[in-house]
C-alpha positions in Angstrom: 165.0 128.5 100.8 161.4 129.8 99.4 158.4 128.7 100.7 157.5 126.9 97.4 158.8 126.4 94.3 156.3 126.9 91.3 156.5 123.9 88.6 154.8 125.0 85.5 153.7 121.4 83.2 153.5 121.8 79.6 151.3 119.8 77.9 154.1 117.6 76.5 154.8 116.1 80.3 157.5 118.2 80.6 158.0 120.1 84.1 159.6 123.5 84.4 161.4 125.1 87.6 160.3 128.7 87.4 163.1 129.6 90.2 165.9 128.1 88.3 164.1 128.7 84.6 164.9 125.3 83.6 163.6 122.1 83.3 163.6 119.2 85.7 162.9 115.6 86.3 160.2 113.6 88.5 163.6 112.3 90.4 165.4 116.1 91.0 161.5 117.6 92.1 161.8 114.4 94.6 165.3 115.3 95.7 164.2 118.9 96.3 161.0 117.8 98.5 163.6 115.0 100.8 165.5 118.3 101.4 162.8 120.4 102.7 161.4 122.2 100.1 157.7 122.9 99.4 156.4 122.3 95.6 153.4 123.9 93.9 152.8 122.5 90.2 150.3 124.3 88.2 149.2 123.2 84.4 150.6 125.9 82.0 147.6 125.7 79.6 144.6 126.1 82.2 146.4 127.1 85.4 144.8 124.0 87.2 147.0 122.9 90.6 148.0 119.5 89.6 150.7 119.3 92.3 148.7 116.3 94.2 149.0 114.5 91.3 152.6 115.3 90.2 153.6 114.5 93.6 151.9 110.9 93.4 154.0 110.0 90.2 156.9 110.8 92.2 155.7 108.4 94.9 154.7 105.8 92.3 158.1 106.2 90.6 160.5 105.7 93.4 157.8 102.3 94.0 158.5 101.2 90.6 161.9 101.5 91.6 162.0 99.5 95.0 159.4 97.4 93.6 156.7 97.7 96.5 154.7 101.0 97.9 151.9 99.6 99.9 151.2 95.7 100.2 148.7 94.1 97.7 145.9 93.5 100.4 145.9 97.8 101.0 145.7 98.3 97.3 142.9 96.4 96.9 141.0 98.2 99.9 142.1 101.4 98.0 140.3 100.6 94.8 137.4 98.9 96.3 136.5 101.5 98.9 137.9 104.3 96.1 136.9 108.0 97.1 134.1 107.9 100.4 136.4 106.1 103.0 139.8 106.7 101.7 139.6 110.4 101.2 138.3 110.9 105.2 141.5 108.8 106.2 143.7 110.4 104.1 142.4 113.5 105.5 142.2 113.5 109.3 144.1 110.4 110.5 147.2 109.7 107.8 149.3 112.8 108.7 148.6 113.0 112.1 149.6 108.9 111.9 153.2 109.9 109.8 153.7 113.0 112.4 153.5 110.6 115.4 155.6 108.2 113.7 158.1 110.6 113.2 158.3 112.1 116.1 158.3 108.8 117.6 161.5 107.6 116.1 163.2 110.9 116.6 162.7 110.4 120.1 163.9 106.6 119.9 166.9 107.8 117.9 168.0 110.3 120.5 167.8 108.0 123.2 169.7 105.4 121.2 172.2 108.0 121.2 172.1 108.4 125.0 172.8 104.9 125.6 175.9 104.4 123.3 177.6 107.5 124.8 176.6 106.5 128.4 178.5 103.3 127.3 181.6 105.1 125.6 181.7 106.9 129.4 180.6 104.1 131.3 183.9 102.3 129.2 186.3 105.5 130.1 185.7 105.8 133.5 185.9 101.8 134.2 189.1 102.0 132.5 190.6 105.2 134.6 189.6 103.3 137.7 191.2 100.3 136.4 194.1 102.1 135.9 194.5 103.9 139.2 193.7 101.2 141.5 196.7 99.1 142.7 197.0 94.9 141.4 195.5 92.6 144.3 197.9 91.5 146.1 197.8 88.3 148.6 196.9 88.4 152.0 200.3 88.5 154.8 200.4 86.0 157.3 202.0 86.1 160.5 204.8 83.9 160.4 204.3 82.9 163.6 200.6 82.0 163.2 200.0 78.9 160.7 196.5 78.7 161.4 195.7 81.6 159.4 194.1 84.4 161.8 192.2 81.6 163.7 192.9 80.8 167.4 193.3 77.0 168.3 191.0 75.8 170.7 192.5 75.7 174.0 
């Protein structure tokens, strides 16, 4: 896999691969970044990086899509507080945020894991026990003691 992929847009919106030398989609550049892939889109005609904004179409797409990206009452701190408080945020706590999720569930996930084979084991060795152990079988009485195992008061 390389590092990144160079995009080259064309003034008529289209987007070209220059590692595969052909053209592709908002959707297929999205499918290569779920897989792991790095993408640096530069503006054919002035050689501007334009890949932050390329990459927010694809975010804003796959919204469209599912119909919701961020609830109403964040959009609207978005646009009012714009550029000055949003841009330190984005910055220095958002990744660090995502990272920490991330890493977070991973860890949750892996236990998960744990737990349902514990129980598969837990299951297999309850049932080899089961399996070896001989049925209950009723206590033996003396015949000639009725009182079961007690002595009668004398």
């Amino acid at each position: 896999m390389a590092d990144k992929i160079l995009v080259k847009k064309y003034s008529n919106r289209r987007l070209y691969n220059t590692e595969k030398s052909a053209y592709i989609t908002l959707q297929e550049m999205g499918q290569l970044i779920k897989k792991g892939h790095q993408i640096q889109v530069i503006d054919a005609e002035t050689n501007e990086d334009v890949t932050a904004y390329i990459l927010t179409q694809i975010i804003l797409e796959e919204a469209r899509q599912k119909n919701i990206l961020l609830p109403t009452q964040v959009l609207h701190l978005i646009i009012q507080y714009g550029d000055n408080l949003l841009e330190e945020f984005f910055k220095n706590y958002f990744q660090q945020i995502i990272n920490t999720y991330l890493t977070y569930k991973n860890s949750m996930d892996q236990q998960f894991r744990r737990w349902i084979d514990l129980g598969r084991n837990w299951s297999e060795m309850a049932q080899m026990t089961l399996t070896r152990m001989p049925p209950f079988s009723p206590l033996e009485q003396d015949e000639d003691d009725s009182s079961g195992g007690k002595e009668k008061p004398k």
